[in-house]
C-alpha positions as CSV (number, residue, x, y, z in Angstrom):
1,X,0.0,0.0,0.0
2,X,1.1,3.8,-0.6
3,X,0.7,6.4,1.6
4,X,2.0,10.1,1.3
5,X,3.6,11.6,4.3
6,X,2.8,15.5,4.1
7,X,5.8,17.4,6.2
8,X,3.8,20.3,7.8
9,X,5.7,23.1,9.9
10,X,4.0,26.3,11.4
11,X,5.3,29.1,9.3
12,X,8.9,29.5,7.7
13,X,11.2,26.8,9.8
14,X,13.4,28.3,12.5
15,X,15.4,25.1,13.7
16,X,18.8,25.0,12.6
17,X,19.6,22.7,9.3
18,X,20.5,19.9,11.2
19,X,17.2,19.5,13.3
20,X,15.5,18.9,10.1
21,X,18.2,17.4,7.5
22,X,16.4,13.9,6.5
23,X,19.5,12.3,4.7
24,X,20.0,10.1,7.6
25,X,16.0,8.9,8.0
26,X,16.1,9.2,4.0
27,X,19.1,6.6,3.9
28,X,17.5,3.9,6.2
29,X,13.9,4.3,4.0
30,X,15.7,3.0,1.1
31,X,17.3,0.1,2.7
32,X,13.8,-1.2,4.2
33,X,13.1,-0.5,0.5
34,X,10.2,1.8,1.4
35,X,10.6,4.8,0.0
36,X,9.6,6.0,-3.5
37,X,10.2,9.3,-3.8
38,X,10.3,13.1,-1.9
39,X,11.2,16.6,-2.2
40,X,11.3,19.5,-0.2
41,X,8.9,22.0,-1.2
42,X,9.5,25.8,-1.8
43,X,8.2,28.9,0.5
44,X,4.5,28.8,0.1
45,X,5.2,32.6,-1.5
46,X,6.0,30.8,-5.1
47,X,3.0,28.6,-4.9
48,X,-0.3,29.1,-6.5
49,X,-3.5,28.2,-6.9
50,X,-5.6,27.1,-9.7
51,X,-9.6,26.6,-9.9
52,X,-11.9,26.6,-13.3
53,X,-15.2,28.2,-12.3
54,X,-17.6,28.3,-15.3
55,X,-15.6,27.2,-18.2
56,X,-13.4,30.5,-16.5
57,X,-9.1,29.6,-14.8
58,X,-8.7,31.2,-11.7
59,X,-5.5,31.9,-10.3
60,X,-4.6,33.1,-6.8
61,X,-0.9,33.3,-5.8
62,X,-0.2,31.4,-2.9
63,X,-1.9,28.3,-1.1
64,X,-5.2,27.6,-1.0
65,X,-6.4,27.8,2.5
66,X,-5.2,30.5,4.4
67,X,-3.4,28.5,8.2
68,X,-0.4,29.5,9.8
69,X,1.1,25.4,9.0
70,X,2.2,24.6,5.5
71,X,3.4,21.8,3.5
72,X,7.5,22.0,3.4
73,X,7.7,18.6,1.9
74,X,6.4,15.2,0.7
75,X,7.9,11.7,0.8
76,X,5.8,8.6,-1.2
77,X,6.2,5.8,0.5
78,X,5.0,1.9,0.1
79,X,4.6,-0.5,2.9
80,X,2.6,-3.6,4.1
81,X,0.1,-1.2,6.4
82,X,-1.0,2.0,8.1
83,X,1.1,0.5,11.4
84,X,3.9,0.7,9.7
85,X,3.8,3.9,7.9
86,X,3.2,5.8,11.3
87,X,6.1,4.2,12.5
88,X,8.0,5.4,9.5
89,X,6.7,9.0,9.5
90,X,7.3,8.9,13.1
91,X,11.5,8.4,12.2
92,X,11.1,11.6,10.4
93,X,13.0,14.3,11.9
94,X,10.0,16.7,11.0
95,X,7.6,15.1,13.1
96,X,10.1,16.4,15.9
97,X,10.0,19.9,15.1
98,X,6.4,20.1,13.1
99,X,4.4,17.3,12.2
100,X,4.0,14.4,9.6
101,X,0.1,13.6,8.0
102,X,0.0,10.1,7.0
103,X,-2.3,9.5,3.8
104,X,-3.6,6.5,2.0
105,X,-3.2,6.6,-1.5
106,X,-6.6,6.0,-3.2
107,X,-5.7,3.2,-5.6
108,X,-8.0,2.7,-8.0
109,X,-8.7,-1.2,-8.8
């Protein structure tokens, strides 16, 4: 089964590189042969949004929903259950310093 692990922090990070640096946690995911891929994401200033209304594209620069957390990474990862992907998300040194959101991916069958 896949799950996405959203990395969520409250704001721009302000924990010194080596709080957060995942190459150790990103090392052991590939031995267990877990991980599929992941990326850090950039400031939610260079995102933006995209909605058709009435046959009409709607843009709005920055994320959709206006929160203090945002989304400063992603990893796609494939394992045997939901057990074991909170154990994994759990290694991830941003669950230490913000949070990881574990998500099924919907497979379609």
């Amino acid at each position: 089964m896949k799950y996405l692990l959203l990395h969520c922090v409250d704001g721009p990070m302000d924990a010194k590189p080596e709080e957060f640096d995942p190459g150790e946690w990103v090392r052991e995911m590939h031995e267990r042969r877990v991980r599929v891929v992941g990326e850090r994401l950039e400031p939610t200033e260079e995102a933006a949004t995209v909605r058709v209304r009435d046959g009409e594209r709607l843009v709005t620069a920055g994320p959709h929903v206006q929160t203090r957390e945002w989304i400063a990474g992603f990893d796609l990862i494939e394992c045997a259950d939901l057990d074991e992907a909170v154990e994994i998300a759990g290694k991830h040194p941003m669950a230490k310093i913000g949070m990881v959101e574990v998500r099924p991916v919907w497979m379609l069958e």
